[in-house]
N, C-alpha and C positions, 0 to 999 in steps of 0.2 A: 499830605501824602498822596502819592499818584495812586488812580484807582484803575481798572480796566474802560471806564469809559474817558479817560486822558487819552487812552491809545486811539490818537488820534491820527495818521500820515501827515509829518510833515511836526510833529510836535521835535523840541529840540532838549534834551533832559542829560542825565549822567547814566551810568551804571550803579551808582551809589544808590540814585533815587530808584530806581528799577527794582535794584536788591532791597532796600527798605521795604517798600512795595510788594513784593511778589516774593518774596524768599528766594532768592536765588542766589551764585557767587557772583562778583565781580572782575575776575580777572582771565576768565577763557573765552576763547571767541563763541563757543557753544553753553549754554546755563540754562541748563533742565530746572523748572519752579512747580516740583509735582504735585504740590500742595494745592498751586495757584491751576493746574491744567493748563499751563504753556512751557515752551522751549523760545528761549531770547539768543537771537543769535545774532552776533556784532560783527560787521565787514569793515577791515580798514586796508583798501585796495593799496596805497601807498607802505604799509608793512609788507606787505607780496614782494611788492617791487625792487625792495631791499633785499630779498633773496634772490631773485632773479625771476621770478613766477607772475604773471600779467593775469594770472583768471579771474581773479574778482571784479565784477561789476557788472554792469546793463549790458546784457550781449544785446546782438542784433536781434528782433522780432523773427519769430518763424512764422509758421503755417497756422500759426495756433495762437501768435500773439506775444505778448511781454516775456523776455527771459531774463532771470538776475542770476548770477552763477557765485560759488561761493567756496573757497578751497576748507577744506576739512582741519580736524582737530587734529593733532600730531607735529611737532615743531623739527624731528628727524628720524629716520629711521619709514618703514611702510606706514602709512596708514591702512588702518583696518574698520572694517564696516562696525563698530563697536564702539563700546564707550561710549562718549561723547557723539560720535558719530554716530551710534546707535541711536541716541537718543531721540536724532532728526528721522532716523529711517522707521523708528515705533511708535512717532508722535501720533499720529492719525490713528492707528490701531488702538495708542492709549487714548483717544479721543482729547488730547492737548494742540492747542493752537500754537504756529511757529510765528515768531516777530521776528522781523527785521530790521537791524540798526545799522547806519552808517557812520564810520569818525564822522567829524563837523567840527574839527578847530579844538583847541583849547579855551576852558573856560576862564573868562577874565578874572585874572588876581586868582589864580590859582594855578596846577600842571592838569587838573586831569581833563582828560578828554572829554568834550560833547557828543553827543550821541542825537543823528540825526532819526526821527521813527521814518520809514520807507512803507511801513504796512505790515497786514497778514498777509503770509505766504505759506503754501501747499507746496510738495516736493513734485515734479513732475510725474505723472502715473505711469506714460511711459519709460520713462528712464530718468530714473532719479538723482542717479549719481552718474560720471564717465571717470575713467580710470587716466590719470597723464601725469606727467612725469618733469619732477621739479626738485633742485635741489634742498635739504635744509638747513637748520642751522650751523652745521658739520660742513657744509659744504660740500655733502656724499649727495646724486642723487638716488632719488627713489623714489617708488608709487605715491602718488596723492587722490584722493579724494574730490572731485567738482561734483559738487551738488549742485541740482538744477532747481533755482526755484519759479514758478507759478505767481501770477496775485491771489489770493482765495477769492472765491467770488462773493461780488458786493464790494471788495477795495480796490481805490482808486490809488494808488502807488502813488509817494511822493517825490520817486525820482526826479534830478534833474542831468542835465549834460553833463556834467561834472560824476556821475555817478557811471559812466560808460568803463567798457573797460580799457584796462591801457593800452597803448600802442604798443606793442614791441620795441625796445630799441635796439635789439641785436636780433639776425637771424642765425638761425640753432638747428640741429638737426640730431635727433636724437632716437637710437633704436630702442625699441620698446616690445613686449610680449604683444603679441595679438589681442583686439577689443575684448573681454573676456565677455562671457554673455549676459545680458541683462539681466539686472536682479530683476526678484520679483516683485512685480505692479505693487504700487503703492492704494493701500487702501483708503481712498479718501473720507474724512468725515464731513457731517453734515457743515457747513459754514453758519453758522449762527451766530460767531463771535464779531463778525466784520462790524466793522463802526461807520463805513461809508454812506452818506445821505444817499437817500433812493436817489436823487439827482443827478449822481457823482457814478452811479454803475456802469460797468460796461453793458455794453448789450452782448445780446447772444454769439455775436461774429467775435466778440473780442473774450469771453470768457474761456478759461483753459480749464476750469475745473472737471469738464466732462468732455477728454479729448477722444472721440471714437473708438469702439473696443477693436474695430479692425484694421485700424491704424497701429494698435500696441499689437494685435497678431503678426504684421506686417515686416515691422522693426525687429520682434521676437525671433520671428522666422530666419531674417537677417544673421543676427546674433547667433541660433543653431546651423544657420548655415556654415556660417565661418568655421565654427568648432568641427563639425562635419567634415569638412574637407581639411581643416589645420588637422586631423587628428589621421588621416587617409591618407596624409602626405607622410606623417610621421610615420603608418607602418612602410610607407616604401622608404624610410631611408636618410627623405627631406627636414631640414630644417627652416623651422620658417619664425617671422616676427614679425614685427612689424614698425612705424618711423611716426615721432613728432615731428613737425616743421612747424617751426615759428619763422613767420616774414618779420625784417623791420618795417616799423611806419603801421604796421596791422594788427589789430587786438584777434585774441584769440588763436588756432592751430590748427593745423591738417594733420587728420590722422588716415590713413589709408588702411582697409581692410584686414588684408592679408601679403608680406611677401615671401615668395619661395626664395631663400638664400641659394638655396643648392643649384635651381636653376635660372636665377638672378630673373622671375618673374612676378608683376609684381599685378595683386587679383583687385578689384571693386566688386563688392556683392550687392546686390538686389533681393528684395524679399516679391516683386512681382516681375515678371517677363514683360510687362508692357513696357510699347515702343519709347512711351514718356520716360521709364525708371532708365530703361539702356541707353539713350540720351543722355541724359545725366549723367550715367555711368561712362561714356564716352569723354565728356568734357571733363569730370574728376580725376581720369586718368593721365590727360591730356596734362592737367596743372601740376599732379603730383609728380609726372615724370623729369618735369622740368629742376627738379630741385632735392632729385635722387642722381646719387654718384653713380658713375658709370650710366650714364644712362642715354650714350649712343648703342649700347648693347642690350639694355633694358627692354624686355616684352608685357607685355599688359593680357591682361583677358577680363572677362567680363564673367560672375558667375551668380550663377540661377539657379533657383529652385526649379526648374523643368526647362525643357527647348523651348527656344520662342519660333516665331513663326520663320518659313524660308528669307522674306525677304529681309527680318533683321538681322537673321543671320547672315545674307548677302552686304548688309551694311556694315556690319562686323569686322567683316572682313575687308571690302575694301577700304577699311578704315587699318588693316592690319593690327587688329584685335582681336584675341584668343576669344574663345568660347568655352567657358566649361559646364556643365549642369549637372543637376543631381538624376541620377534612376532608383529603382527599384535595388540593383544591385550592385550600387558605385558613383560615381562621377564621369558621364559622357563630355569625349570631347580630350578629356587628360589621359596620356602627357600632350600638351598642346606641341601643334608642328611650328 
């Protein structure tokens, strides 16, 4: 019988063996094993795809290192932060370690599936889950759940290329409620359970377990931003949402901040004024407008927690981008000219 030190990255097993093991069910992609002090959580990127949803797999590296993305429990209808889903978002605070398994084929002279181990993984502290929108088995769509996961620190992931996520085969465009704001930070437990040889660690550049707390102010800020001015528009009148864009050929989605329907403009927020964040925010706008309807009529702005300096402002503008910010008592800058 497998014990917790088999959990090894890279071990190749059942769900059968797991639940023998560990107490757990066999048959949901999420299996709380309270007894045992973990949550087993199974990805099989090629189920997604069957419905039409590409999230699951190896995103691209951030700023912070490895990301595995992974859609939630609920097969139609909203998902909700609960349940099964709950489970992943209490794991830490219950002090239970999260595993991560991948399909890996069928097992020989039998149906059921193998179960590739990928490692421990922690849910991202700053934003653990994002909100996007995907049909389900009804073929209706509605909210889904992507949870973002981490390596724990101390494991060495055993992804390979084949675990990226899919490409798009159709591009989609789809309206959706504005980002709603981030839950709250995930409380990380101590990592003690990792199985990775001292040899096999990341180093300090590459661990995400301890990503800067002003980093997560940063994003937060972001996130109340939105709300802020989505809610400022509302009492004047405005209706606003906001768009998934899936490319073909490209894993993963653009999701754009904020748009004002009423006055067909469409916001990128920043949680700092500096020149680097509004740069960005320039080129973000620049991609998202290319792939919004109507959008030789389409206006942009840029919006901030405070004014930035004259000269980005000057840039702003000869770039023929809005400016909006927050004051004391409002949003300077709105209704943009």
């Amino acid at each position: 019988m497998l014990t917790t030190d088999d959990l090894v990255p890279g071990l190749v097993t059942t769900r059968d063996a797991i639940a023998a093991a560990f107490g757990c069910g066999t048959f949901q992609g999420i299996e709380p094993a309270a007894e045992a002090g973990k949550v087993f959580v199974y990805s099989d990127p090629s189920a997604g795809e069957e419905y039409g949803y590409t999230f699951d797999g190896r995103a691209e590296d951030d700023e912070f290192g490895p990301l595995y993305l992974y859609t939630g429990a609920g097969a139609k209808g909203p998902q909700k932060p609960s349940g099964r889903n709950g489970s992943l978002l209490t794991a830490a605070q219950k002090d239970r370690e999260v595993h991560l398994f991948v399909a890996h084929g069928r097992l020989p002279g039998s149906g059921a599936m193998q179960q590739r181990y990928i490692g421990q993984m922690v849910l991202d502290p700053i934003q653990p889950y994002v909100m996007r929108r995907s049909p389900g088995t009804d073929s209706v769509m509605r909210d889904v759940l992507v949870f973002r996961f981490r390596p724990a620190e101390g494991t060495t992931p055993a992804w390979t290329k084949a675990d990226k996520q899919p490409k798009a085969t159709k591009s989609t465009f789809e309206v959706t409620n504005p980002e709603p704001s981030l839950p709250a930070p995930v409380v990380l437990p101590t990592q003690s359970g990792a199985k990775a040889k001292k040899a096999e660690q990341h180093s300090a550049s590459e661990t995400t377990a301890d990503i800067p707390a002003s980093k997560r102010k940063v994003l937060r800020r972001e996130g109340e931003l939105v709300t802020a001015f989505a809610q400022h528009l509302a009492a004047a009148g405005h209706k606003t949402h906001s768009f998934q864009i899936t490319i073909a050929g490209e894993p993963g989605t653009l999701t754009p901040d904020l748009y004002d329907a009423t006055e067909h403009v469409l916001y990128e927020a920043k949680g700092l004024t500096t020149r680097a964040n509004i740069r960005m925010a320039i080129g973000q706008l620049a991609d998202y407008r290319r792939h919004i309807p109507n959008s030789e009529t389409l206006r942009v702005a840029v919006l901030l927690p405070s004014a930035p300096t004259p000269d980005v402002q000057q840039l702003l503008s000869e770039q023929n981008i809005g400016l909006v910010y927050q004051t004391d008592d409002g949003f300077g800058g709105w209704p943009i000219g």
